[in-house]
N, C-alpha and C positions, 0 to 999 in steps of 0.2 A: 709134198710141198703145197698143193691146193691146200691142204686142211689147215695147215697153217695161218695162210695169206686169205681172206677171205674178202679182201675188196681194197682198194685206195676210198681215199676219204678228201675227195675233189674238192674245196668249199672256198672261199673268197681268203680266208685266213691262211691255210694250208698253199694256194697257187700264189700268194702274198712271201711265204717262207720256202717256196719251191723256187722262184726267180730272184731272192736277195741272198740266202743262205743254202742253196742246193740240198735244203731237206724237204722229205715227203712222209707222210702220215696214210696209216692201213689200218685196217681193222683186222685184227688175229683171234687166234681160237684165245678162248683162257686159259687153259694152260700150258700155252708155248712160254719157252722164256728167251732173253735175248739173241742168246748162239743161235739158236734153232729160226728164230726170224733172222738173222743175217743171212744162215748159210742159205733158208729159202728166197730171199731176194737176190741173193749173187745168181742162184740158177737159174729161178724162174727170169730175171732179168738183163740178167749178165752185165750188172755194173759192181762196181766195188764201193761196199760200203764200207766207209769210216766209224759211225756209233750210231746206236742203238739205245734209244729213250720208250720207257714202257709204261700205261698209267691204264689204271684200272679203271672203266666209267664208276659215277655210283648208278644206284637203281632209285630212281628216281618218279615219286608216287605222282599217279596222274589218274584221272578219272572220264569214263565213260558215259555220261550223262550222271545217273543217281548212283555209279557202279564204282566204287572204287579200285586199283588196281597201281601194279608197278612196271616199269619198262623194265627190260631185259638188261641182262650184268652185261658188257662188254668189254674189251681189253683192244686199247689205241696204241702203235707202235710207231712213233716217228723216227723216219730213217736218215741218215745224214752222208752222202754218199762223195764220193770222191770228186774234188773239179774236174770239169769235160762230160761227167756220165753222166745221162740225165733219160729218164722215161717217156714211153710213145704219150702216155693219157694224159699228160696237162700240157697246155698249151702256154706258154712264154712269150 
């Protein structure tokens, strides 16, 4: 279930769509796919989720001083959980 879930993704947008719309957004391995993040938030959580939205970051080129280079692939899973359940890590 850790490999999966690898962090929430706390940010002013995300605690914006946690307290109007009871969804929350994590960062996952890439190649988990939806089933596989529900069933690891129902455990590691124990709330019931509803859906499961998935989006691939892009890799996005960015530069070191003279150094060119790219950030890391990532894969964002916003979760959409059932009314009443709700997570320790954001504050409402």
């Amino acid at each position: 279930m850790y490999d999966i879930i690898r962090r929430p993704l706390v940010t002013e947008k995300n605690t914006l769509l946690a307290t109007t719309q009871n969804e929350y957004a994590f960062e996952v391995a890439i190649d988990a796919n939806r089933s596989q993040v529900k069933q690891a938030i129902e455990k590691l959580f124990g709330v019931k989720v509803v859906r499961v939205n998935t989006l691939v970051a892009r890799r996005t080129a960015r530069k070191l001083g003279k150094l060119p280079g790219k950030r890391k692939l990532w894969k964002k899973a916003i979760v959409k959980v059932k009314e009443g359940d709700k997570f320790d890590f954001v504050a409402s």
